[in-house]
C-alpha positions as CSV (number, residue, x, y, z in Angstrom):
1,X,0.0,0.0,0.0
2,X,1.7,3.4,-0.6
3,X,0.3,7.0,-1.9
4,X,1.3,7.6,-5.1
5,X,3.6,10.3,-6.3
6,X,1.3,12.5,-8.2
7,X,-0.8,13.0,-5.1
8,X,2.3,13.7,-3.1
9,X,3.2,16.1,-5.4
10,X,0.0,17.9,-4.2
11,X,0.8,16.9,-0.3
12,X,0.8,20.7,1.3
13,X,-2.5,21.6,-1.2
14,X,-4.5,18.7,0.2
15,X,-7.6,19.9,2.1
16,X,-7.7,19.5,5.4
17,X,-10.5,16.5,5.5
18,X,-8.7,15.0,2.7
19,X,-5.2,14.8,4.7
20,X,-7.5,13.4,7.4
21,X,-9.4,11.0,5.6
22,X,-5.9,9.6,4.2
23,X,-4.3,9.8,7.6
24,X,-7.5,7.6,8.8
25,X,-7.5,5.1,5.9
26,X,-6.1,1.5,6.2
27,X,-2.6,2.4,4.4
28,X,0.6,2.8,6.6
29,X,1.5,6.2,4.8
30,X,1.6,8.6,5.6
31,X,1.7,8.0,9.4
32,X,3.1,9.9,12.2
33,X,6.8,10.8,10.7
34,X,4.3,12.7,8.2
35,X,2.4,13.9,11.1
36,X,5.2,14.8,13.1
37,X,6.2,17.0,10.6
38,X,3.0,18.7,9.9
39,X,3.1,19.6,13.8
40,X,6.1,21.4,12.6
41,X,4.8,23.7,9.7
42,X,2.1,24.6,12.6
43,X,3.9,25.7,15.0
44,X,6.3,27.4,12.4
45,X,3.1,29.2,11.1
46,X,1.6,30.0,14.7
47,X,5.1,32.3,15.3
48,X,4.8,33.6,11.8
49,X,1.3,34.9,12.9
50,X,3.0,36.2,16.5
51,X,5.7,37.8,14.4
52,X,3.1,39.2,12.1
53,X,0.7,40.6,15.1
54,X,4.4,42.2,16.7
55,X,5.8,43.8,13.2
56,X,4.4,47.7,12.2
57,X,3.1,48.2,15.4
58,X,4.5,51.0,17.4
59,X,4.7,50.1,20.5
60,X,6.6,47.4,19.6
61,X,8.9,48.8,17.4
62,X,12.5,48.1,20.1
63,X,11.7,44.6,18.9
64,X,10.9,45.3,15.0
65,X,14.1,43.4,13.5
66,X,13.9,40.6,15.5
67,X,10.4,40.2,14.8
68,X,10.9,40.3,11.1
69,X,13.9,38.3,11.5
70,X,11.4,35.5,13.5
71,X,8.6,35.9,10.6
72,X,10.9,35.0,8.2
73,X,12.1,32.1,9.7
74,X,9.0,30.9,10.5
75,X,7.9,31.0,6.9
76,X,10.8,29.0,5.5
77,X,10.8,26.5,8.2
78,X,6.3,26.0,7.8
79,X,7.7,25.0,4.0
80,X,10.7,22.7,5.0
81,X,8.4,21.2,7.1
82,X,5.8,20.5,4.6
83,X,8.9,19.0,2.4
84,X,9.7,17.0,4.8
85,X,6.2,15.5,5.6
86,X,6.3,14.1,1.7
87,X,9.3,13.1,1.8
88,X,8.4,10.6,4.9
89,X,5.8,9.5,3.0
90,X,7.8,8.8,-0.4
91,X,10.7,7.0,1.9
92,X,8.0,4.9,3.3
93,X,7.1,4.0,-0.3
94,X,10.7,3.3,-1.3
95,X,11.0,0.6,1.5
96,X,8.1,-0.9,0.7
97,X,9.3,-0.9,-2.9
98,X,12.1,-2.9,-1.7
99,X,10.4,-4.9,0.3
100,X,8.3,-6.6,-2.4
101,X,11.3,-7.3,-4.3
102,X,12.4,-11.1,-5.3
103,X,13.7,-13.0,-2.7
104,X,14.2,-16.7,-4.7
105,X,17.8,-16.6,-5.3
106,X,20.9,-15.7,-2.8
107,X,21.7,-12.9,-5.0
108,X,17.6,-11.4,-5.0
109,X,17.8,-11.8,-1.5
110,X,21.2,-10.0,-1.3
111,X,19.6,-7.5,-3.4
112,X,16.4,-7.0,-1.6
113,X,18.4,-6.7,1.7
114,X,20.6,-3.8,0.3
115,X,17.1,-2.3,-0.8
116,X,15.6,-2.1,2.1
117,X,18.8,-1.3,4.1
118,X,18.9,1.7,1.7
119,X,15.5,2.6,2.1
120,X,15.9,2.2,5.8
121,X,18.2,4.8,6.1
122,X,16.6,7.7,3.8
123,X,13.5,6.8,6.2
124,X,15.6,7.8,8.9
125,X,16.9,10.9,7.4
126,X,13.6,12.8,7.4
127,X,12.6,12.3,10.9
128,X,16.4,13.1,11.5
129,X,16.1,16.6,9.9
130,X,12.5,17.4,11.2
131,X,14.2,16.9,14.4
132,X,16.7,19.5,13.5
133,X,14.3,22.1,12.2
134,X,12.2,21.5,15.7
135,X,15.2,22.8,17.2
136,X,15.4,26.0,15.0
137,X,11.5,26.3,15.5
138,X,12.0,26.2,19.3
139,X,14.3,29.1,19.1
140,X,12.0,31.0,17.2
141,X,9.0,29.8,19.7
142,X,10.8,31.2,22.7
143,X,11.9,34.6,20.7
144,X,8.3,34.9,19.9
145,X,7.2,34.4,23.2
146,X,10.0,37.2,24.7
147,X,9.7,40.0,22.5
148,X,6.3,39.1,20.6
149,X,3.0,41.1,21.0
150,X,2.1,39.6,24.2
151,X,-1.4,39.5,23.4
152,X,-0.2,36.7,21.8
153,X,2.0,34.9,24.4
154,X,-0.2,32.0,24.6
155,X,-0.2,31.5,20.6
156,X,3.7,31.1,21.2
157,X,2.9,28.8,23.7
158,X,0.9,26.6,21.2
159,X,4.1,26.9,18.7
160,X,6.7,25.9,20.9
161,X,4.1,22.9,22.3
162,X,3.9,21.9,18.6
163,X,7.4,22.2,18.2
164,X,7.9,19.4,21.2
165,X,5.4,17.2,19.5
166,X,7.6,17.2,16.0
167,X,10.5,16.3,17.9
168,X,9.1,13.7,19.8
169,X,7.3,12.1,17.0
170,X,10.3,12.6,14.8
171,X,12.3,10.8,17.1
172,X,10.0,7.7,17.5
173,X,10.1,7.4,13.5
174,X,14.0,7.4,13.4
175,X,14.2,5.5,16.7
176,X,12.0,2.5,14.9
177,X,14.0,2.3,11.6
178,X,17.2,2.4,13.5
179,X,16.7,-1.0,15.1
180,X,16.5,-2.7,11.7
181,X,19.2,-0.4,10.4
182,X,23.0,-2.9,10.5
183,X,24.9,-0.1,10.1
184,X,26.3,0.6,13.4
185,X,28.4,3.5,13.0
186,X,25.4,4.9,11.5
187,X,22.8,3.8,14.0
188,X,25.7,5.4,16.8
189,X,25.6,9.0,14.8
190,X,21.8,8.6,14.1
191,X,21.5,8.1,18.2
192,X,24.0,11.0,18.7
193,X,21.7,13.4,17.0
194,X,18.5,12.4,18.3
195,X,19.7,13.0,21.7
196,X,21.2,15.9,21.1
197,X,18.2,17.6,19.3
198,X,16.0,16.3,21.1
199,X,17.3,17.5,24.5
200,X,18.1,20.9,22.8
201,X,14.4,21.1,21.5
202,X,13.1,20.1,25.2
203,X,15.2,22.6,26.9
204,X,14.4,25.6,25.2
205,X,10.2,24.2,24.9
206,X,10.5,24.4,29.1
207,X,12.2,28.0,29.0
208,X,9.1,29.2,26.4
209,X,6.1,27.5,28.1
210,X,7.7,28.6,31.9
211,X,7.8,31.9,30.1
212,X,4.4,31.6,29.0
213,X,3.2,30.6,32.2
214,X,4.5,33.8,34.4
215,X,3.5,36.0,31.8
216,X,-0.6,34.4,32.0
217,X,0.4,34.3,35.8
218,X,-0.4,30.7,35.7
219,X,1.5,28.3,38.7
């Protein structure tokens, strides 16, 4: 079962009940690396709209660069995102490509094992970099949430939760094709970078919500 190309050419244009009703269906893809990413274009569009409420206004106007600085960010991360929901969903496909290949002969079986080793690995790539751009979103999340209109402090609350949930669910995804990865120098680095974005992107989430918090005078 896989989602063809041509659709996911059309990923970030599908309607909202139509993502759903394909997220729902009875085919593995896409699934939560997909998911995990579109938590990311969220969040990366909730501190574009923080960034957006702060910029041109003029009581705000100490904070004017940063803000624009924030908004652009924001924009090109919501589209990396996006790319990187489709490609979970076309690496998906490529494993299960190689997974339905020949397996008769010692050398079909070699080949279907380098396949899917392959395929294994560039599944583990995009959770790998939504992981990174969670960390860049968090940054922006907690920028937001410091110099941002603060009528909107709880929007940048919202971002830098979402930004949590795309690293966590981005780590799950590498996590499970690392164990039937055989590479282990590669399964080391993958490891290496999971913890280290993912403790980076938990770190500065706590700062942003603690922020959020005293600022809605919330315990």
């Amino acid at each position: 079962m896989r989602v063809e190309e041509r659709d996911l050419k059309d990923f970030a244009e599908m309607r909202l009940s139509d993502f759903l009703e394909e997220l729902g269906s009875s085919s593995p893809a896409p699934g939560g690396g997909s998911v995990a990413a579109i938590a990311g274009a969220l969040g990366a569009s909730l501190a574009k709209m923080v960034a957006n409420l702060t910029v041109g206004k003029e009581k705000y106007s100490d904070n004017e660069e940063t803000m624009i600085a924030v908004r652009d960010d924001a924009k090109k991360l919501a589209v990396e995102f996006m790319e990187q929901a489709t490609e979970d969903t076309m690496a998906f496909n490529t494993f299960m490509e190689a997974l339905s290949m020949p397996k008769d002969s010692n050398n079909e079986k070699t080949a279907r094992r380098e396949g899917m080793q392959k395929a294994l690995k560039r599944s583990t790539e995009a959770p790998l970099r939504i992981l990174e751009l969670s960390r860049e979103l968090a940054v922006l999340c907690l920028t937001a949430a410091e110099m941002g209109n603060p009528n909107a402090i709880s929007d940048a609350g919202v971002s830098a939760l979402m930004a949590s949930s795309a690293a966590r669910g981005a780590a799950f995804n590498a996590q499970v094709n690392l164990a039937s990865i055989d590479d282990p120098y590669y399964r080391e680095m993958s490891a290496a970078v999971i913890e280290r974005e993912l403790g980076s992107v938990e770190k500065i989430v706590k700062e942003t919500l603690s922020r959020v918090r005293s600022s809605l005078n919330l315990s």
